[in-house]
C-alpha positions in Angstrom: -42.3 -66.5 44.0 -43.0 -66.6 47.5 -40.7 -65.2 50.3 -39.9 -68.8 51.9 -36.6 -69.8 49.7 -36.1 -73.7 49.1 -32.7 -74.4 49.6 -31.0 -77.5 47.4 -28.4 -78.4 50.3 -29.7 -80.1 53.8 -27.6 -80.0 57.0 -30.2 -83.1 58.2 -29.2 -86.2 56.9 -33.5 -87.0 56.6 -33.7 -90.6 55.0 -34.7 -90.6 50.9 -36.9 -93.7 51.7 -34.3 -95.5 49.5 -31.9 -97.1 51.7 -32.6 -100.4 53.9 -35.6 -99.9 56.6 -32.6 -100.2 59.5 -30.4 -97.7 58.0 -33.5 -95.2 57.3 -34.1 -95.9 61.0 -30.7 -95.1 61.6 -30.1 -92.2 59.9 -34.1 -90.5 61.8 -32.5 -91.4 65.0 -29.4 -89.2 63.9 -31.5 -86.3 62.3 -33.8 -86.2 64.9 -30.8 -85.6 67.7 -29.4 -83.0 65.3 -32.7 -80.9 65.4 -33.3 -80.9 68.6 -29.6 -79.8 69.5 -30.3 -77.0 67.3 -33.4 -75.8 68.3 -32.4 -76.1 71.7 -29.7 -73.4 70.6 -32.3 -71.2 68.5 -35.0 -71.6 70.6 -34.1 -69.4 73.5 -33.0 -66.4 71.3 -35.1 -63.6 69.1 -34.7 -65.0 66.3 -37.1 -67.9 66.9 -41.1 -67.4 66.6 -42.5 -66.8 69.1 -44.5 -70.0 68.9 -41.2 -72.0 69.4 -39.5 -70.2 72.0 -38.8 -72.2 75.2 -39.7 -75.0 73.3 -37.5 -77.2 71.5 -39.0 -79.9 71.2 -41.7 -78.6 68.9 -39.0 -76.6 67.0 -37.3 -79.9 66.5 -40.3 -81.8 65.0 -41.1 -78.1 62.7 -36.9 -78.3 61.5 -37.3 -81.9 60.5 -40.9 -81.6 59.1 -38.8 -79.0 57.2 -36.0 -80.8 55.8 -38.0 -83.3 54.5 -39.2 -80.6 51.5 -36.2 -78.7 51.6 -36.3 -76.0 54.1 -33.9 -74.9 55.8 -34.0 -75.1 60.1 -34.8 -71.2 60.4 -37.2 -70.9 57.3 -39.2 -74.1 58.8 -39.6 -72.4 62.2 -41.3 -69.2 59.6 -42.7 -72.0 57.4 -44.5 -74.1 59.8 -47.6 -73.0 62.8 -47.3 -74.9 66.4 -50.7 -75.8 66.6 -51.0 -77.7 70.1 -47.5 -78.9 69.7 -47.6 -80.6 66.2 -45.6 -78.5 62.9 -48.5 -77.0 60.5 -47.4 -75.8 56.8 -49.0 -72.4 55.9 -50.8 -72.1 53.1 -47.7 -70.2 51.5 -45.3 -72.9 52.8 -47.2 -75.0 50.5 -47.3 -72.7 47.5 -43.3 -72.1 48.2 -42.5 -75.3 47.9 -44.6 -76.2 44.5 -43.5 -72.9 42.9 -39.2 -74.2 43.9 -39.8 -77.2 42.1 -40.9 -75.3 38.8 -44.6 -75.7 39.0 -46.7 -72.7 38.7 -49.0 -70.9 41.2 -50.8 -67.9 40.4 -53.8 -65.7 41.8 -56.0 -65.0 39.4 -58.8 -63.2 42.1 -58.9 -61.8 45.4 -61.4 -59.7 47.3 -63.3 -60.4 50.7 -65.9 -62.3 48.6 -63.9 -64.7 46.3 -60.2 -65.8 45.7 -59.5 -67.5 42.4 -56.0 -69.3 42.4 -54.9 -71.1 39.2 -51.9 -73.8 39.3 -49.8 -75.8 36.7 -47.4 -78.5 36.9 -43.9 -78.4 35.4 -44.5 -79.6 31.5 -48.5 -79.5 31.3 -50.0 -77.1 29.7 -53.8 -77.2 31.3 -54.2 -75.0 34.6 -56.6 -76.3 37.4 -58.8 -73.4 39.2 -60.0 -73.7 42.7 -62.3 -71.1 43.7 -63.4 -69.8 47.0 -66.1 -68.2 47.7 -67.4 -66.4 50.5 -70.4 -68.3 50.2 -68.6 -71.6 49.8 -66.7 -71.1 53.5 -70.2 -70.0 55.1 -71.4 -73.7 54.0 -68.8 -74.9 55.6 -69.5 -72.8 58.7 -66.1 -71.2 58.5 -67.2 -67.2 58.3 -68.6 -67.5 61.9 -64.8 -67.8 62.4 -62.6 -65.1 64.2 -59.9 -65.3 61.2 -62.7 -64.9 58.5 -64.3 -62.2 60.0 -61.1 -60.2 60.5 -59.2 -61.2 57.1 -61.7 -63.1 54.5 -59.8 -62.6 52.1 -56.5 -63.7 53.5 -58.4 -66.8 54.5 -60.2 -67.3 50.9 -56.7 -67.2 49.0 -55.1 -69.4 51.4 -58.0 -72.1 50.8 -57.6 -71.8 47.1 -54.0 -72.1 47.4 -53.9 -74.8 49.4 -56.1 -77.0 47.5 -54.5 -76.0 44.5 -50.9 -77.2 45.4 -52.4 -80.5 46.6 -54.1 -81.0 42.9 -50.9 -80.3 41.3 -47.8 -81.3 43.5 -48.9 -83.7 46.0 -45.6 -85.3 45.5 -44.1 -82.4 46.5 -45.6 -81.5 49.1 -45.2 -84.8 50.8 -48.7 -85.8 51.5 -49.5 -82.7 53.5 -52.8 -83.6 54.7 -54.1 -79.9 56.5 -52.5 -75.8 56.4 -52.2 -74.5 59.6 -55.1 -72.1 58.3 -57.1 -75.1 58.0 -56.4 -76.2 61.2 -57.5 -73.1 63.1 -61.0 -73.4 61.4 -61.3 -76.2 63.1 -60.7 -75.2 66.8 -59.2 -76.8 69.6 -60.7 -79.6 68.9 -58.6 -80.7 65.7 -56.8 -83.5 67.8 -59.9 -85.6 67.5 -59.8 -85.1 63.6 -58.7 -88.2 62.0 -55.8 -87.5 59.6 -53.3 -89.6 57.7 -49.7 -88.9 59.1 -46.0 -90.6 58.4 -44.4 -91.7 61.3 -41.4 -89.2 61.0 -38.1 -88.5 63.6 -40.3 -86.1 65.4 -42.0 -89.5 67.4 -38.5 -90.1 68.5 -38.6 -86.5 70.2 -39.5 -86.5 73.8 -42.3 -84.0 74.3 -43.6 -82.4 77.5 -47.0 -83.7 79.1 -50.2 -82.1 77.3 -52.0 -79.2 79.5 -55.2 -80.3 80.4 -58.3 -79.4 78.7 -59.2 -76.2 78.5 -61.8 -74.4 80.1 -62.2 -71.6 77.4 -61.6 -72.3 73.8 -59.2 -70.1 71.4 -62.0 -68.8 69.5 -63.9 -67.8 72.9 -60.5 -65.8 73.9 -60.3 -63.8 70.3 -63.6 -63.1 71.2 -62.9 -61.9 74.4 -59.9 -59.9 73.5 -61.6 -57.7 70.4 -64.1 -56.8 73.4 -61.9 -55.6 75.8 -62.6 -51.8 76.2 -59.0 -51.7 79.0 -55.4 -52.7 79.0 -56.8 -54.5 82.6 -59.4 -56.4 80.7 -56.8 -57.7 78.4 -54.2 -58.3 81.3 -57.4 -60.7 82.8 -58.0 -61.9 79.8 -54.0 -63.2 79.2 -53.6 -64.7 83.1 -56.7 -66.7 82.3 -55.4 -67.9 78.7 -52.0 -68.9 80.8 -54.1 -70.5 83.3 -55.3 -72.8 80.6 -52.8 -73.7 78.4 -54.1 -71.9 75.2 -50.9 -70.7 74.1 -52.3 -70.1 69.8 -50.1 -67.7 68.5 -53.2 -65.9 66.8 -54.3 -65.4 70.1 -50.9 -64.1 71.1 -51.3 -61.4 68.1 -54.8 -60.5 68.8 -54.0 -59.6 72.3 -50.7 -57.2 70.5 -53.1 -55.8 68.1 -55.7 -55.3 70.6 -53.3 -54.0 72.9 -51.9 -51.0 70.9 -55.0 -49.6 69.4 -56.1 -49.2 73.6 -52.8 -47.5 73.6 -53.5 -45.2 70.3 -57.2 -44.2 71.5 -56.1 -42.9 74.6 
């Protein structure tokens, strides 16, 4: 069982999709207020991410995202990525939230070269495999990849796991279409990826104008950072990120990482 609980009681009134279209409406409006008063509240304090503080609008939109598969507002926040301002499930959000409704998840395999994740849902008795190879992601062109290189095998089991959950639960799930890890191996440019989305309360949220393109990419700063020989190069290397707009929080714990082994070799 993963660490993300699923709670049975909701403090959003989110709309079942069972009542009249004008009282669902209704009833969005109402959540949608609600989670954005309280991540205006959290969002300023510690015990938000760090991807949602000083912004509450994107907390909002991660709380309701949510509440719609029974999270509460602070496991969302853990729960969900800000990837360019839009809520992405991890791939153990997903596996959280199959495994609380009694289906079954299980990793069979996982080294750097493979990940073999098994699932089962509630009352059948056949398992469906999905298995990742290394060889599999570099067809895709995913091991030229920051994440892959550093953690393969991280990124193999969440893969599996992913695809796994959407085979067995994709009830439960709600249509999920992408993991936040699936998003990353994309790049910045996952905005121009078509991909299905419900209109949900966090289009009634107000968000802040988008930063304008930027010049260097997230993948060309993780780059950059695992290069840096000085605590300066870094500190360059973090005004010009700022400059830009890239605010990933992989970057943000790259430059950490990056940051104390500089500190431990000297």
């Amino acid at each position: 069982m993963s660490d993300i609980a699923i709670r049975n009681d909701q403090h959003l009134a989110v709309p079942t999709g069972t009542e009249p279209a004008t009282a669902q409406l209704v009833q969005w409006a109402q959540a949608a207020h609600a989670a954005h008063s309280l991540a205006e509240g959290i969002c300023n304090t510690a015990v938000a991410p760090q991807a949602y503080r000083g912004k509450p609008a994107e907390a909002a939109a991660a709380i309701l995202a949510g509440a719609e598969v029974g999270l509460s507002p602070i496991a969302s926040l853990r729960a969900f990525d800000n990837i360019q301002g839009t809520p992405a499930p991890k791939a153990i959000t997903l596996r959280a939230i199959t495994q609380g409704l009694g289906h079954e998840v299980r990793i069979d395999e996982s080294t750097a070269v493979i990940a073999v994740v098994s699932g089962r849902r509630k009352g059948d008795t056949e398992w469906q495999t999905s298995t990742w190879s290394i060889e599999r992601a570099a067809q895709m062109g995913l091991t030229s990849k920051s994440q892959w290189k550093q953690q393969p095998a991280a990124m193999l089991v969440a893969r599996a796991t992913a695809e796994v959950c959407r085979w067995i639960a994709s009830d439960a799930i709600m249509g999920m279409p992408y993991t936040a890890e699936e998003i990353r191996d994309q790049g910045v440019t996952v905005e121009a990826r078509p991909a299905p989305r419900l209109v949900s309360a966090a289009d009634f949220i107000e968000h802040p104008a988008e930063p304008a393109e930027p010049v260097i990419t997230v993948e060309d700063a993780l780059e950059e950072i695992a290069a840096a020989q000085t605590q300066n190069r870094l500190d360059e290397i973090k005004a010009v990120c700022k400059d830009h707009g890239i605010k990933d929080q992989q970057v943000l714990d790259a430059w950490l990482a990056r940051s104390t082994e500089l500190v431990e070799a000297a």
